[in-house]
FIZARO-700843 format. One record per atom (N, C-alpha, C): residue number from 1; residue in one letter; chain; atom name; x, y, z. Coordinates in pm, 1 decimal, decimal comma, m for minus. Example, Ala and Ser with C-alpha at 12.3 -4.5 7.8 and 13.67 -1.06 7.14 Angstrom:
+--------+------+-------+------+----------+----------+----------+
! zadren ! ronu ! kolgu ! zaba !       px !       py !       pz !
+--------+------+-------+------+----------+----------+----------+
!      1 !    A !     A !    N !   1319,0 !   m569,0 !    780,0 !
!      1 !    A !     A !   CA !   1230,0 !   m450,0 !    780,0 !
!      1 !    A !     A !    C !   1320,0 !   m330,0 !    780,0 !
!      2 !    S !     A !    N !   1285,0 !   m225,0 !    708,0 !
!      2 !    S !     A !   CA !   1367,0 !   m106,0 !    714,0 !
!      2 !    S !     A !    C !   1290,0 !      3,0 !    787,0 !
+--------+------+-------+------+----------+----------+----------+
end
This chain:
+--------+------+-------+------+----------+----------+----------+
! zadren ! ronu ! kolgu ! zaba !       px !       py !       pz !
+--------+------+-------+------+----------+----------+----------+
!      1 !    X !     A !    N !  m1222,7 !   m301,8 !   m495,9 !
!      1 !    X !     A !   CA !  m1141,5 !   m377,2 !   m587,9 !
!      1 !    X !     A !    C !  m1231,4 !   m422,6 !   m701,4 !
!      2 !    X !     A !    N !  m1182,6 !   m427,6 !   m808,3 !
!      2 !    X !     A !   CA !  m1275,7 !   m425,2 !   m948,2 !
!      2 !    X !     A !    C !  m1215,4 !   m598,4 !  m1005,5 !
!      3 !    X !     A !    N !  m1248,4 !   m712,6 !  m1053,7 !
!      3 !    X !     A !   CA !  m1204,5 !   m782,1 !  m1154,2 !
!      3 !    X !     A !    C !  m1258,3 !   m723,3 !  m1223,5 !
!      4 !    X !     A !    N !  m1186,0 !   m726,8 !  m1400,0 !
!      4 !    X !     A !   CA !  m1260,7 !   m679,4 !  m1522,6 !
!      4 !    X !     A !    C !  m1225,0 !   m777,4 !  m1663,1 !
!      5 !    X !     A !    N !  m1274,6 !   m828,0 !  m1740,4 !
!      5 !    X !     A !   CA !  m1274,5 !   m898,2 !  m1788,4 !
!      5 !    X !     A !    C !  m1276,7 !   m796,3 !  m1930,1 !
!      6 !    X !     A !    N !  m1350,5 !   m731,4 !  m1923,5 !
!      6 !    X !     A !   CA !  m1363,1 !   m667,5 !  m2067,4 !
!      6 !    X !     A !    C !  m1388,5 !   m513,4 !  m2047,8 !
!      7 !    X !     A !    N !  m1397,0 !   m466,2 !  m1927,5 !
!      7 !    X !     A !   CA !  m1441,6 !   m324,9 !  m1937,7 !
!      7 !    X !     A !    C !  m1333,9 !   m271,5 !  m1850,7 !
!      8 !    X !     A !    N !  m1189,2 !   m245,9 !  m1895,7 !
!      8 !    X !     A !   CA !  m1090,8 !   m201,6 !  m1801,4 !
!      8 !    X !     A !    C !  m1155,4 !    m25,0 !  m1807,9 !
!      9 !    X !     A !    N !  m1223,2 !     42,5 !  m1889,7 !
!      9 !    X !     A !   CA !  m1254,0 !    209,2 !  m1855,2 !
!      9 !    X !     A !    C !  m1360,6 !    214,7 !  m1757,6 !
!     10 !    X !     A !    N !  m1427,6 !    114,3 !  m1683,9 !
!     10 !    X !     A !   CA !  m1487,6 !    129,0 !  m1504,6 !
!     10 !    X !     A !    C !  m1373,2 !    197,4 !  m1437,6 !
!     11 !    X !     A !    N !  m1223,5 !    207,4 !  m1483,4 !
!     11 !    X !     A !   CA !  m1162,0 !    248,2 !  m1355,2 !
!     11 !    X !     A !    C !  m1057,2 !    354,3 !  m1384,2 !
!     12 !    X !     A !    N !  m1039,9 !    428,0 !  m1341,5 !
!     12 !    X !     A !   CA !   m918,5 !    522,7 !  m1396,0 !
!     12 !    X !     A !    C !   m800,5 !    460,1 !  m1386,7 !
!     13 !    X !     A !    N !   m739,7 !    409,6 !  m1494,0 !
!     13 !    X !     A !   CA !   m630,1 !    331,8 !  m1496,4 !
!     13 !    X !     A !    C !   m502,6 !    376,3 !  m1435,9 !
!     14 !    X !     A !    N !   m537,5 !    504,4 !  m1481,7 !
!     14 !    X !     A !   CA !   m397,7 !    608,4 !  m1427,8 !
!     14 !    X !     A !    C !   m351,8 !    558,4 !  m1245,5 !
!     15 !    X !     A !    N !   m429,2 !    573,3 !  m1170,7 !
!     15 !    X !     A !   CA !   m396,0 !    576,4 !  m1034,8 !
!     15 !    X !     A !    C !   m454,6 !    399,9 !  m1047,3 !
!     16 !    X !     A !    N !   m489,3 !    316,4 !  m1069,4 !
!     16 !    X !     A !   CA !   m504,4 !    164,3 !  m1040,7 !
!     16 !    X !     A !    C !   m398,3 !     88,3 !  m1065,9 !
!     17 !    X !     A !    N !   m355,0 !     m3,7 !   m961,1 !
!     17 !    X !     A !   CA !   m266,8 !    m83,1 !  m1044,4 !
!     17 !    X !     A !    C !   m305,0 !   m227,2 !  m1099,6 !
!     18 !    X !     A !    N !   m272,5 !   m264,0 !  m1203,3 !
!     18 !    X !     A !   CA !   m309,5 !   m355,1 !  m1261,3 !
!     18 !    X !     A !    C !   m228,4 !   m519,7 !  m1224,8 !
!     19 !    X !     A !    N !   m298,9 !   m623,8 !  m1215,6 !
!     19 !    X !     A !   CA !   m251,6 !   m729,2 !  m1170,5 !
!     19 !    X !     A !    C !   m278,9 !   m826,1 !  m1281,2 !
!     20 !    X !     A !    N !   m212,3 !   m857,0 !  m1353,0 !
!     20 !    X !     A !   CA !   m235,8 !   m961,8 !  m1439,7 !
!     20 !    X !     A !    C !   m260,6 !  m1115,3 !  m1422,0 !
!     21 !    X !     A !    N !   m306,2 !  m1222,4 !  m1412,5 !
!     21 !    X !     A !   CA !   m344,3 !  m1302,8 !  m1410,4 !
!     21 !    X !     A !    C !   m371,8 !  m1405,4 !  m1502,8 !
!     22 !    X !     A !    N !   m389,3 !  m1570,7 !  m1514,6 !
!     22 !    X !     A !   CA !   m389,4 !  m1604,2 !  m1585,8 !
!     22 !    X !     A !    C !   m545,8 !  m1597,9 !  m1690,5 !
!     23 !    X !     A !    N !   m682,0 !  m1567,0 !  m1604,6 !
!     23 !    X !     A !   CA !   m781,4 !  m1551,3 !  m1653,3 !
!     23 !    X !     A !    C !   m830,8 !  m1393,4 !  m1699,7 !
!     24 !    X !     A !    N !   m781,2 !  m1366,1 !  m1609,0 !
!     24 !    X !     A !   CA !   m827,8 !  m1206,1 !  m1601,6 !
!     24 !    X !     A !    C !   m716,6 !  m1094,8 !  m1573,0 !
!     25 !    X !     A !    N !   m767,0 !   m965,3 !  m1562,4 !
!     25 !    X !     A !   CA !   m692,7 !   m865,3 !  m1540,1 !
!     25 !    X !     A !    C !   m745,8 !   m779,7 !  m1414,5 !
!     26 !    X !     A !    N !   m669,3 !   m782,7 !  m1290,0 !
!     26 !    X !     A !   CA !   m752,0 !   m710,8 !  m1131,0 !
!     26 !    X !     A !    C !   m737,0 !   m563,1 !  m1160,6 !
!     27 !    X !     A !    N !   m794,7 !   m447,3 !  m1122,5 !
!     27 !    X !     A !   CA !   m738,8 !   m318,4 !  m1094,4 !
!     27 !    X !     A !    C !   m754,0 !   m274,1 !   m973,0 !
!     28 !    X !     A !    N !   m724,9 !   m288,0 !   m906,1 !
!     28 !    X !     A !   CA !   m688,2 !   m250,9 !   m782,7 !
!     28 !    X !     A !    C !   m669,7 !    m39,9 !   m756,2 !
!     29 !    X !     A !    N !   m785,8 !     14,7 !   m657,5 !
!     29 !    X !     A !   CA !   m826,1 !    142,6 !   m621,7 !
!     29 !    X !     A !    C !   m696,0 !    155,2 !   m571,2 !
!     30 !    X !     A !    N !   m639,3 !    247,8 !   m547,9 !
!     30 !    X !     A !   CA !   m554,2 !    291,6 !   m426,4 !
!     30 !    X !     A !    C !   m611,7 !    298,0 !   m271,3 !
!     31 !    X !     A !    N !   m729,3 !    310,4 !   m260,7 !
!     31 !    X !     A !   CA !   m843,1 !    280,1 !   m100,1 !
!     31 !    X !     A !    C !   m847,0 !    170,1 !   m112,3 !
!     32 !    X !     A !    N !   m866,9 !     97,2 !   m201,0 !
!     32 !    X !     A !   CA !   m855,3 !    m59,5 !   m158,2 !
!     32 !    X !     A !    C !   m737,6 !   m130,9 !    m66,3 !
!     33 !    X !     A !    N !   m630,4 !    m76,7 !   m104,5 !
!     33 !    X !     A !   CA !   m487,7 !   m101,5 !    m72,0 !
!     33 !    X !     A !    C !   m459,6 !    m78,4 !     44,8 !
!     34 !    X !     A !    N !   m457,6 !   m175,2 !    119,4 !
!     34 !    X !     A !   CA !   m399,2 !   m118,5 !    305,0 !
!     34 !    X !     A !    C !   m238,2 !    m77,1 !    281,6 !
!     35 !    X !     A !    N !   m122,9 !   m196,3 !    259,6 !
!     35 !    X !     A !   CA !     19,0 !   m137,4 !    247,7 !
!     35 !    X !     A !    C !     38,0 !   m230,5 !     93,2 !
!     36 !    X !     A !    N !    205,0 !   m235,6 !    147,5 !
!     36 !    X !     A !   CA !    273,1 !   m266,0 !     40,6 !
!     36 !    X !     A !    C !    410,2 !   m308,4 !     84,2 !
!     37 !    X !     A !    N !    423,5 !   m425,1 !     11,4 !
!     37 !    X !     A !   CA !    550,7 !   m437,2 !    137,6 !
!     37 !    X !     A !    C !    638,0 !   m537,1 !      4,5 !
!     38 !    X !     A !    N !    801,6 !   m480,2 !    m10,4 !
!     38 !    X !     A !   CA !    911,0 !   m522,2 !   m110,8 !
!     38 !    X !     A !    C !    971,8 !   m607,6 !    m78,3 !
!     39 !    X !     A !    N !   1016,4 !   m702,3 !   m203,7 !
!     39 !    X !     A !   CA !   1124,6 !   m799,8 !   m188,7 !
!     39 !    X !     A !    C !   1172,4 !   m808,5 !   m282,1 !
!     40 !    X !     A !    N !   1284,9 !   m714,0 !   m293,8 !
!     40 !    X !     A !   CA !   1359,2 !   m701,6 !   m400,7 !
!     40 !    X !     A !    C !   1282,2 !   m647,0 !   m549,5 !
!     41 !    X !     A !    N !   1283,7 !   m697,9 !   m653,6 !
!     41 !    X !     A !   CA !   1212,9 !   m657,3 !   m765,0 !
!     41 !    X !     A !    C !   1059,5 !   m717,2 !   m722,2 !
!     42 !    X !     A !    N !   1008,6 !   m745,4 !   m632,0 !
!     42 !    X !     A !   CA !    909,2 !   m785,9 !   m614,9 !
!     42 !    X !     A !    C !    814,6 !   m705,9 !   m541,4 !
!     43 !    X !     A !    N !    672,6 !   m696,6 !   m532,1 !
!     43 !    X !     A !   CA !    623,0 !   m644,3 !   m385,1 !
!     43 !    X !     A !    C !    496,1 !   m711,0 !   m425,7 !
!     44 !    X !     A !    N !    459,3 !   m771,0 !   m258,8 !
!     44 !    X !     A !   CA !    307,8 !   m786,4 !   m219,9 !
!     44 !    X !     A !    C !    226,2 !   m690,2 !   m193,0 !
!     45 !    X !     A !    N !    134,3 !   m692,5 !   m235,1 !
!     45 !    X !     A !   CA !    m18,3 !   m600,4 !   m207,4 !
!     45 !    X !     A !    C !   m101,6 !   m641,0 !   m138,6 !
!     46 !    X !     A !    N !   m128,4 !   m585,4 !    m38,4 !
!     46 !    X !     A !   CA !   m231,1 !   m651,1 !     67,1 !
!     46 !    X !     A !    C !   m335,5 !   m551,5 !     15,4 !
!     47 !    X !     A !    N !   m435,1 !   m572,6 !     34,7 !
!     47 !    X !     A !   CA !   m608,3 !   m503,1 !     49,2 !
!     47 !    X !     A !    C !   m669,4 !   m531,9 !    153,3 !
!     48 !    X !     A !    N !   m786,6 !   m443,1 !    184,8 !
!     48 !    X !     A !   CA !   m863,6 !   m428,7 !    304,3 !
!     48 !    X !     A !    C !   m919,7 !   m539,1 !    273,0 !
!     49 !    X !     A !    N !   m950,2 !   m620,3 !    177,0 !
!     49 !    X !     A !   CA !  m1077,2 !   m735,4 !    212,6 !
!     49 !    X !     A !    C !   m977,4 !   m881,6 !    266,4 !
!     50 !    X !     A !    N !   m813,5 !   m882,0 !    251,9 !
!     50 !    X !     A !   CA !   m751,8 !   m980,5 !    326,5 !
!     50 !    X !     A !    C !   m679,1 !  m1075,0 !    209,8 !
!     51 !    X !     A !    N !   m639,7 !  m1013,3 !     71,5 !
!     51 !    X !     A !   CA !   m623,0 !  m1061,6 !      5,1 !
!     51 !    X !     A !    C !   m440,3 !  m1022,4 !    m19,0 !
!     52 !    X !     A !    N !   m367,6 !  m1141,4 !    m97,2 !
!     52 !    X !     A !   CA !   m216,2 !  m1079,4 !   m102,9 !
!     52 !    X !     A !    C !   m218,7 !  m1085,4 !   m265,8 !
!     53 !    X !     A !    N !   m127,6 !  m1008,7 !   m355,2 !
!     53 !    X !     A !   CA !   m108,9 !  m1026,3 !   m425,3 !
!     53 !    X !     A !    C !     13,7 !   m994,7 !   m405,3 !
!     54 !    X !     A !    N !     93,9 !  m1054,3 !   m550,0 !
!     54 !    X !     A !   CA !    249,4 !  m1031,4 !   m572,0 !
!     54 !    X !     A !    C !    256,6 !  m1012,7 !   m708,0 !
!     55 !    X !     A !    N !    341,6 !   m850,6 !   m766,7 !
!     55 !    X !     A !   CA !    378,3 !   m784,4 !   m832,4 !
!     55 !    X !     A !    C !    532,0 !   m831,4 !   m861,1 !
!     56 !    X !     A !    N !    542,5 !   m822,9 !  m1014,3 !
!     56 !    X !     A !   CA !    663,4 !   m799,2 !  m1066,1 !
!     56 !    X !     A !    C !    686,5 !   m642,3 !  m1083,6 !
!     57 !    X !     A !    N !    641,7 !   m560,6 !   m996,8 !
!     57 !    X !     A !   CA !    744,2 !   m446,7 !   m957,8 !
!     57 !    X !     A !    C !    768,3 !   m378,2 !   m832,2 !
!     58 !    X !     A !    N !    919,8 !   m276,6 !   m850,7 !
!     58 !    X !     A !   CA !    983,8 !   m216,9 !   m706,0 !
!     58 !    X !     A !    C !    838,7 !   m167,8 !   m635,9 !
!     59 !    X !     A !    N !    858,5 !   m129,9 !   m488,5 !
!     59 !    X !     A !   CA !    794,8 !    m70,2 !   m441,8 !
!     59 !    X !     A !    C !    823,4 !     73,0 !   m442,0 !
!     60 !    X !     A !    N !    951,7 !    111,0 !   m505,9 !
!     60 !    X !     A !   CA !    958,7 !    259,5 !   m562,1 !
!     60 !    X !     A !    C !    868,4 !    256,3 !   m683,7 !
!     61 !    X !     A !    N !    880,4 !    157,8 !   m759,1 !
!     61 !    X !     A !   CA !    762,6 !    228,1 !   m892,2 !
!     61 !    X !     A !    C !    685,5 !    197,2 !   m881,4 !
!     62 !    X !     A !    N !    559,3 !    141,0 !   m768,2 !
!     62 !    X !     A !   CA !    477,2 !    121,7 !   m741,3 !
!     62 !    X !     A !    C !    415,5 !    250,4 !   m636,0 !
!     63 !    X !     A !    N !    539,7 !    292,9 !   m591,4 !
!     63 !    X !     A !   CA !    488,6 !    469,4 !   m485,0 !
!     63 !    X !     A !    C !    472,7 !    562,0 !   m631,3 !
!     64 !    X !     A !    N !    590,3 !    532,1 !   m726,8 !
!     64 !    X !     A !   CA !    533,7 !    623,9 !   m800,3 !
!     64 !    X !     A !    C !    431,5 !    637,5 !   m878,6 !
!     65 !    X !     A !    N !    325,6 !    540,0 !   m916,1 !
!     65 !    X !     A !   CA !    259,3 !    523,5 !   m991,7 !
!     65 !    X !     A !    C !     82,6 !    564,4 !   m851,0 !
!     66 !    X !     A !    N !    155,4 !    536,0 !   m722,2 !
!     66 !    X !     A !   CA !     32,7 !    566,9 !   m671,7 !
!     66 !    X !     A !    C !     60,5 !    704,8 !   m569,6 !
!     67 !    X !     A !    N !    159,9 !    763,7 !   m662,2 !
!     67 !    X !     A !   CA !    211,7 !    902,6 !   m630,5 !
!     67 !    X !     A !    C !     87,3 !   1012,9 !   m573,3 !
!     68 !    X !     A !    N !    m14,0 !    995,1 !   m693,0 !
!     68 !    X !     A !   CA !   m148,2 !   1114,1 !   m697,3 !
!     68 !    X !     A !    C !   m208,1 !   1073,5 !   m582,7 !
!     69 !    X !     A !    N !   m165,5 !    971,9 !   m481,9 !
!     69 !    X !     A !   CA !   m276,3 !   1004,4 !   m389,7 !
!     69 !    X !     A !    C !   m184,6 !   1024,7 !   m255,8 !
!     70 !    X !     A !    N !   m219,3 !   1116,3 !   m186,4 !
!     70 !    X !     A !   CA !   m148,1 !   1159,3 !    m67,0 !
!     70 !    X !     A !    C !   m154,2 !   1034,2 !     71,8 !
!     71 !    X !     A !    N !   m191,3 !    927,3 !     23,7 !
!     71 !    X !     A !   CA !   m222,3 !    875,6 !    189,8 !
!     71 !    X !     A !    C !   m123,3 !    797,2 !    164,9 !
!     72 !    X !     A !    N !    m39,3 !    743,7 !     81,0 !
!     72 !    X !     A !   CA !     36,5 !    668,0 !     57,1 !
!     72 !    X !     A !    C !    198,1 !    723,5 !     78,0 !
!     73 !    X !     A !    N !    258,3 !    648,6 !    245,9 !
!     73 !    X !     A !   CA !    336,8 !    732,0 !    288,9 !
!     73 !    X !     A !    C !    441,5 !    590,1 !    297,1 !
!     74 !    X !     A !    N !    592,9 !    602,2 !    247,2 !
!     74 !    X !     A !   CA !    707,8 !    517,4 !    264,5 !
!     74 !    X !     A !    C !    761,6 !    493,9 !    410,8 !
!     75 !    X !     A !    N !    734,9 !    411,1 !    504,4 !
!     75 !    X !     A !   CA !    768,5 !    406,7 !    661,1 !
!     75 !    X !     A !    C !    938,8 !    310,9 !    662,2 !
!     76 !    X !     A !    N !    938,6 !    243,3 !    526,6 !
!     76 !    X !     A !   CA !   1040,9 !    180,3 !    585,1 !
!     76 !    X !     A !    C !   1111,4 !    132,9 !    432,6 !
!     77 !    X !     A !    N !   1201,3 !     96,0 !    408,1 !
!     77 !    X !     A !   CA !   1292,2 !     84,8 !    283,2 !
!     77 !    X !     A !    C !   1162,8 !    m92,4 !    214,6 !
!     78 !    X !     A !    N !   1131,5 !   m170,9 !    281,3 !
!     78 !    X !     A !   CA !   1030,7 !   m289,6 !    227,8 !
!     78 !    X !     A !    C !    857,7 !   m186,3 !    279,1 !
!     79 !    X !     A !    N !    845,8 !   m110,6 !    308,0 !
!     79 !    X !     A !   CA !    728,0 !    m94,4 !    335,2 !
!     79 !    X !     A !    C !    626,9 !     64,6 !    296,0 !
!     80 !    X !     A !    N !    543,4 !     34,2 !    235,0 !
!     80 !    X !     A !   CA !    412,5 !    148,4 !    167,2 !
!     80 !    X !     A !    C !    284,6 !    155,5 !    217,3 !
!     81 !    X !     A !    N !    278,0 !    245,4 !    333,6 !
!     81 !    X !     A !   CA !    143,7 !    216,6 !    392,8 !
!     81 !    X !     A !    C !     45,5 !    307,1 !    362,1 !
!     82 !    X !     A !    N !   m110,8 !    276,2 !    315,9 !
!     82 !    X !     A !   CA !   m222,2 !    326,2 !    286,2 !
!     82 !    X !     A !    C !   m229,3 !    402,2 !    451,5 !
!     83 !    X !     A !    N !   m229,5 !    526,5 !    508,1 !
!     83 !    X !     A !   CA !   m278,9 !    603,3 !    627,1 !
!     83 !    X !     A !    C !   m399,6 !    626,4 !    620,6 !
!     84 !    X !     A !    N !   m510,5 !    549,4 !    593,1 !
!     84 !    X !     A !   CA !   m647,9 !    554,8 !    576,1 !
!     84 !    X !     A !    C !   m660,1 !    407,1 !    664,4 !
!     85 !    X !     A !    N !   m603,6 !    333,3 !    586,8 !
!     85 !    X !     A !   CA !   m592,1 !    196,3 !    697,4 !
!     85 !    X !     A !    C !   m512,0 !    159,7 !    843,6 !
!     86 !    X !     A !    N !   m444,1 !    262,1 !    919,2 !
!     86 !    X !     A !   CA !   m426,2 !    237,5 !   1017,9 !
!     86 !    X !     A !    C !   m508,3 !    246,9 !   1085,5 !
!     87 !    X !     A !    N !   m487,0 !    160,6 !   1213,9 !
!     87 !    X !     A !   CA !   m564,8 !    143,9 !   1310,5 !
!     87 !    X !     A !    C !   m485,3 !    155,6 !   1441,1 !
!     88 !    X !     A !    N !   m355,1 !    120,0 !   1429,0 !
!     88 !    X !     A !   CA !   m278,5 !    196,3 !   1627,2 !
!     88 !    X !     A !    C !   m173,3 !    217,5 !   1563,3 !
!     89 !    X !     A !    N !    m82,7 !    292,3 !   1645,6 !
!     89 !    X !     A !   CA !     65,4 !    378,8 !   1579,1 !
!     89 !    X !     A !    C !    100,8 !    354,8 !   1760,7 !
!     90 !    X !     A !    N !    239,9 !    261,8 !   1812,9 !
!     90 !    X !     A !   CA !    301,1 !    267,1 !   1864,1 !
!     90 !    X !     A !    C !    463,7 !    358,1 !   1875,1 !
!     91 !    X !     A !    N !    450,2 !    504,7 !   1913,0 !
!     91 !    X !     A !   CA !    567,4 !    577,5 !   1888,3 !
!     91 !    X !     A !    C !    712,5 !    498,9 !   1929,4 !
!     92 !    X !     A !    N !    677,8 !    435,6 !   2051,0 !
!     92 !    X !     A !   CA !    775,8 !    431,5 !   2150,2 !
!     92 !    X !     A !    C !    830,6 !    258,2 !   2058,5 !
!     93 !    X !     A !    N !    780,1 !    197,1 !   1997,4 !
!     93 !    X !     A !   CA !    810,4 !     84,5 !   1931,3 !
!     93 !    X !     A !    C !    841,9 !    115,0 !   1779,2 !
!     94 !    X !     A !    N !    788,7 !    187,4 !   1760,4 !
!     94 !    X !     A !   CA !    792,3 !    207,0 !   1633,6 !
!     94 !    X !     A !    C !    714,9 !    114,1 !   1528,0 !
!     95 !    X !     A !    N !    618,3 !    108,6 !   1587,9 !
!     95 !    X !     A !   CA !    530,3 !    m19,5 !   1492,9 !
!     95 !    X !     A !    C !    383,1 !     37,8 !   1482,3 !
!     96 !    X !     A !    N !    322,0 !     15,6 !   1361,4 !
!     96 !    X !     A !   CA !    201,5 !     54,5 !   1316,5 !
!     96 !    X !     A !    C !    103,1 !    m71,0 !   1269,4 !
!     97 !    X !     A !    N !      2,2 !    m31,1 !   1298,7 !
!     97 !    X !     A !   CA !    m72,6 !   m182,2 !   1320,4 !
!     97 !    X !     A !    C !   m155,3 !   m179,2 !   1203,1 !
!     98 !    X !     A !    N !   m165,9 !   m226,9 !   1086,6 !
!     98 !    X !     A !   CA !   m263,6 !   m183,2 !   1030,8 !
!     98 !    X !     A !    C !   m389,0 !   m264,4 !    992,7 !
!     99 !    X !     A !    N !   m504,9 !   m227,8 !    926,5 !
!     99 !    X !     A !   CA !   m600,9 !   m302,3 !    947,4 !
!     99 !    X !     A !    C !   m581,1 !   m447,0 !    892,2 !
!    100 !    X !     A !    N !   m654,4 !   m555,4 !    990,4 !
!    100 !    X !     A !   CA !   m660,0 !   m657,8 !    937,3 !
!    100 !    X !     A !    C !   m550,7 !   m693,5 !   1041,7 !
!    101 !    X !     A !    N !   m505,5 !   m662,1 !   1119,5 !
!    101 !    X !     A !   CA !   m375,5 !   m733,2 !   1191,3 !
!    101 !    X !     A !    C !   m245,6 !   m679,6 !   1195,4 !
!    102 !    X !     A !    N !   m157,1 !   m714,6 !   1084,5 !
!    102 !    X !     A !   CA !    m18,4 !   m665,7 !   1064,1 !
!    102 !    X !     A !    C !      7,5 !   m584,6 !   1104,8 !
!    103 !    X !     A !    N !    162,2 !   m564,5 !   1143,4 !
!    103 !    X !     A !   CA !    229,7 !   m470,4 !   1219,2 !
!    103 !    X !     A !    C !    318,6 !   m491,5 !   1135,6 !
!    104 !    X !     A !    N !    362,7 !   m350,6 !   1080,7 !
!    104 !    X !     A !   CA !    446,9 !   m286,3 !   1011,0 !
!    104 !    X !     A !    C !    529,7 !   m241,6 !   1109,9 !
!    105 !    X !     A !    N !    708,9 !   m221,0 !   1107,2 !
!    105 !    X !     A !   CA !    761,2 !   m168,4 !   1186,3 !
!    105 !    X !     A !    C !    840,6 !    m19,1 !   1059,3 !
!    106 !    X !     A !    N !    826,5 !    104,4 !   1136,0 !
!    106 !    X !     A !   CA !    911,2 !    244,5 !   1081,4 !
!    106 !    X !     A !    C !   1039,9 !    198,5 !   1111,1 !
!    107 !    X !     A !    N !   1110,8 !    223,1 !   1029,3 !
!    107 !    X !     A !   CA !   1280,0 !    230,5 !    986,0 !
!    107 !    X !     A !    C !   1304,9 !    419,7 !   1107,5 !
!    108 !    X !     A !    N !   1450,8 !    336,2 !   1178,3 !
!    108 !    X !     A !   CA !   1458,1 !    469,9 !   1344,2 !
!    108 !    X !     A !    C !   1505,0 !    556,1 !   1233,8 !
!    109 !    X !     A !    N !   1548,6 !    566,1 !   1056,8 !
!    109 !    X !     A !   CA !   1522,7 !    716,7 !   1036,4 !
!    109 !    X !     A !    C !   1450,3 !    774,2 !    982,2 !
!    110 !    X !     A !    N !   1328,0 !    735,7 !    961,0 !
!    110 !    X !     A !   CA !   1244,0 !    779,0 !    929,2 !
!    110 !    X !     A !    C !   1107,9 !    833,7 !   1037,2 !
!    111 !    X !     A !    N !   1139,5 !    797,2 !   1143,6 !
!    111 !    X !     A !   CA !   1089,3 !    786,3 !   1269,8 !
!    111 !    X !     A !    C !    992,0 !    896,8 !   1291,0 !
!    112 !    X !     A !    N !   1110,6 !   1005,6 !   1307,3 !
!    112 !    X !     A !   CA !   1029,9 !   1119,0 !   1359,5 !
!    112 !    X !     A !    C !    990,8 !   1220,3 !   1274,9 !
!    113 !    X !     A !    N !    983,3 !   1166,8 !   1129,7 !
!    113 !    X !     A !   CA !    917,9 !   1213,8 !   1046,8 !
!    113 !    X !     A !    C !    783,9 !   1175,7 !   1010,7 !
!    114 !    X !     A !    N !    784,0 !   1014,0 !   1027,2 !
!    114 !    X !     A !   CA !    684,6 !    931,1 !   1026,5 !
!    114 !    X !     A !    C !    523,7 !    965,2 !   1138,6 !
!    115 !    X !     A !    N !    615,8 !   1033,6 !   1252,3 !
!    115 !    X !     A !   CA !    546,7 !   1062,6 !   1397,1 !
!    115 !    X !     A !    C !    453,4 !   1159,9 !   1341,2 !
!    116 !    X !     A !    N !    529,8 !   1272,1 !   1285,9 !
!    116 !    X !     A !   CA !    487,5 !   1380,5 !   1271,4 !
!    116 !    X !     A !    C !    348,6 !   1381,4 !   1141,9 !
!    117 !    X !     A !    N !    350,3 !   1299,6 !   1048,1 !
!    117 !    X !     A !   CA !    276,5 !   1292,7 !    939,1 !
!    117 !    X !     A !    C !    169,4 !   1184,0 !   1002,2 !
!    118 !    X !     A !    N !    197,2 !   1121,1 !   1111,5 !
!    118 !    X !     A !   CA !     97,4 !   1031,9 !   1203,8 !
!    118 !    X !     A !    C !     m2,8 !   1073,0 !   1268,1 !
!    119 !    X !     A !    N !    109,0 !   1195,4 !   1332,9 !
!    119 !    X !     A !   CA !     m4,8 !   1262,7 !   1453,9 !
!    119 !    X !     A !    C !    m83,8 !   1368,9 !   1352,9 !
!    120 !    X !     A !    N !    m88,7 !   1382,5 !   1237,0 !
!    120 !    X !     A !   CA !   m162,4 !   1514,8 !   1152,1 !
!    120 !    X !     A !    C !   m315,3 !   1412,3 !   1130,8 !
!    121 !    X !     A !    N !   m305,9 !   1313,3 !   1081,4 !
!    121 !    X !     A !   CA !   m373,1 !   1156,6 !   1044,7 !
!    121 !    X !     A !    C !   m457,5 !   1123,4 !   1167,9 !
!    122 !    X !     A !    N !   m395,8 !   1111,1 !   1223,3 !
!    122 !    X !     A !   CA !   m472,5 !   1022,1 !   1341,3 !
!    122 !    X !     A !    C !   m537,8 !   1098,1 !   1446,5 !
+--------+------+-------+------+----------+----------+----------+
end
């Protein structure tokens, strides 16, 4: 995770998302990013170091903007999980644990699609 104050070209802007703030401006890696999880026009950003942020945008235009990177898979209509950051995948529950704690639960239709792009991963 980058703060930048004056040198936003440290980061390829294209795939970072940007967090505005009242001092500064965050850019945020896509590896930084464990999930992503919606509320309405809103979504929080969690990161591997334990931090939340909250976005004024969908978590559809937030998949699309972190489209270019393949680990970033939709498990549930509120939820965007980084598959670099899991750490246990319960089939039979349907819940994915990811780092840092949280348990994400898969939406039953997305399930056994979810399984299948799990077991390639893990």
């Amino acid at each position: 995770m980058r703060i930048s104050d004056n040198n936003p070209q440290s980061m390829d802007a294209g795939q970072a998302i940007l967090i505005h703030s009242v001092k500064n401006t965050i850019f945020l890696a896509p590896p930084d990013i464990t999930f992503l999880e919606g509320e309405g026009n809103y979504t929080y950003i969690y990161t591997y170091s334990g931090k939340k942020y909250l976005v004024a945008r969908t978590i559809k235009n937030l998949h699309m903007s972190l489209n270019e990177s393949n680990d970033f898979v939709r498990i549930h209509k509120s939820y965007l999980i980084n598959t670099n950051h899991i750490v246990d995948y319960a089939g039979q529950d349907r819940t994915i644990t990811m780092a840092g704690g949280k348990e994400v639960l898969v939406s039953r239709r997305k399930s056994r699609e979810i399984s299948e792009i799990l077991s390639a991963v893990l």
